[in-house]
C-alpha positions as CSV (number, residue, x, y, z in Angstrom):
1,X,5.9,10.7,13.9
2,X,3.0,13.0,14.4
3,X,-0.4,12.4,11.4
4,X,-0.5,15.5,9.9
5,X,-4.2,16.7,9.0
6,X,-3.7,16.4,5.2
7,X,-3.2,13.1,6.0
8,X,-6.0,12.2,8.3
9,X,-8.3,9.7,6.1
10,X,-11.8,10.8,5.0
11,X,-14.8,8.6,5.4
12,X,-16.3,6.9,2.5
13,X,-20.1,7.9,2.4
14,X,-19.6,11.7,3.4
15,X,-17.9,14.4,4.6
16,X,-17.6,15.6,8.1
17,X,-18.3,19.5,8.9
18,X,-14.6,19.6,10.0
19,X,-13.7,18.3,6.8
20,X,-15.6,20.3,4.7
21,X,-14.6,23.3,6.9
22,X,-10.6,22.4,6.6
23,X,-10.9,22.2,2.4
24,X,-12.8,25.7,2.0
25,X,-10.6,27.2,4.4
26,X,-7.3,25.8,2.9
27,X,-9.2,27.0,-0.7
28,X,-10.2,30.5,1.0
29,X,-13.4,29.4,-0.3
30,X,-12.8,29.3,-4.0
31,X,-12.8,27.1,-6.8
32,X,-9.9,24.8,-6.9
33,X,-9.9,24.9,-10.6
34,X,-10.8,28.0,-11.5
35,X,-10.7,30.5,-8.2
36,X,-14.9,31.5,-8.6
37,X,-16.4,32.1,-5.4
38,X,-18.2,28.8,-4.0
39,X,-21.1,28.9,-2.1
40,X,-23.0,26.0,0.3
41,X,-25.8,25.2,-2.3
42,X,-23.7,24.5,-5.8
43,X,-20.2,23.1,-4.0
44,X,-18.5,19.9,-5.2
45,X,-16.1,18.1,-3.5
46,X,-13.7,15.7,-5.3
47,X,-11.0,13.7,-4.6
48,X,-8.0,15.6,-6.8
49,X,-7.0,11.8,-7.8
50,X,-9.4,9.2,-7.5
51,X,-8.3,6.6,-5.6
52,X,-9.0,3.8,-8.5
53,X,-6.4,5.9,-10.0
54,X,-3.9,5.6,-7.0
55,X,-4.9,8.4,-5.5
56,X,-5.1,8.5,-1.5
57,X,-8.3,9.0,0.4
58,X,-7.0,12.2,2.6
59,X,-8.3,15.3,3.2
60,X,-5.1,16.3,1.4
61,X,-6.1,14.9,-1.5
62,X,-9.7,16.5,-1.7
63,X,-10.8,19.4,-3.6
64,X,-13.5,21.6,-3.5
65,X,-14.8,22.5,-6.8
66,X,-17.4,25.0,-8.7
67,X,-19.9,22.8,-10.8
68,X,-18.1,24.0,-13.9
69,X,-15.4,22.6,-13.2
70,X,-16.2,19.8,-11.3
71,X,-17.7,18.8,-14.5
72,X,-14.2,18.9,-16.3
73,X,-12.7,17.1,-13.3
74,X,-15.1,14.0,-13.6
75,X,-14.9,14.1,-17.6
76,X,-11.0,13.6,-17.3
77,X,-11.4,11.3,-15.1
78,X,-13.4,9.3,-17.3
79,X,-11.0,9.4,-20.0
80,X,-8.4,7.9,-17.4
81,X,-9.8,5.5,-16.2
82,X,-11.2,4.4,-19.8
83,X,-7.2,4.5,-20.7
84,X,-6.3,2.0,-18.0
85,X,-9.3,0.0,-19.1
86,X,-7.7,-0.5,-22.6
């Protein structure tokens, strides 16, 4: 059975230019939370779910987010993991 690119594992200390490339593209260059325009200087990229929280590490699974949001993402994030902590 054939990988599909979703699937293809990212690398742990940074992204390639493919990968970055694939995310915007599949994004049309927007926010994946709230649809702004993203640009090179102010772009985030998160994991959609972390992998501490059982998420995979796939290009699937990433997100490319504006800094508002990215903000939101890694403040529920937080409050996950601190509710698997308890």
């Amino acid at each position: 059975m054939p990988v599909q690119f979703d699937d293809v594992p990212i690398g742990d200390a940074y992204l390639t230019h493919e990968a970055v490339r694939a995310v915007l593209g599949r994004q049309d260059n927007r926010c994946a939370g709230c649809g702004a325009p993203l640009d090179a200087v102010s772009t985030y990229f998160d994991l959609r779910r972390p992998v501490i929280c059982g998420g995979p590490h796939t290009l699937g699974n990433l997100m490319a987010l504006c800094p508002s949001c990215h903000q939101n993402h890694m403040h529920r994030i937080r409050e996950i993991f601190a509710d698997h902590r308890r």
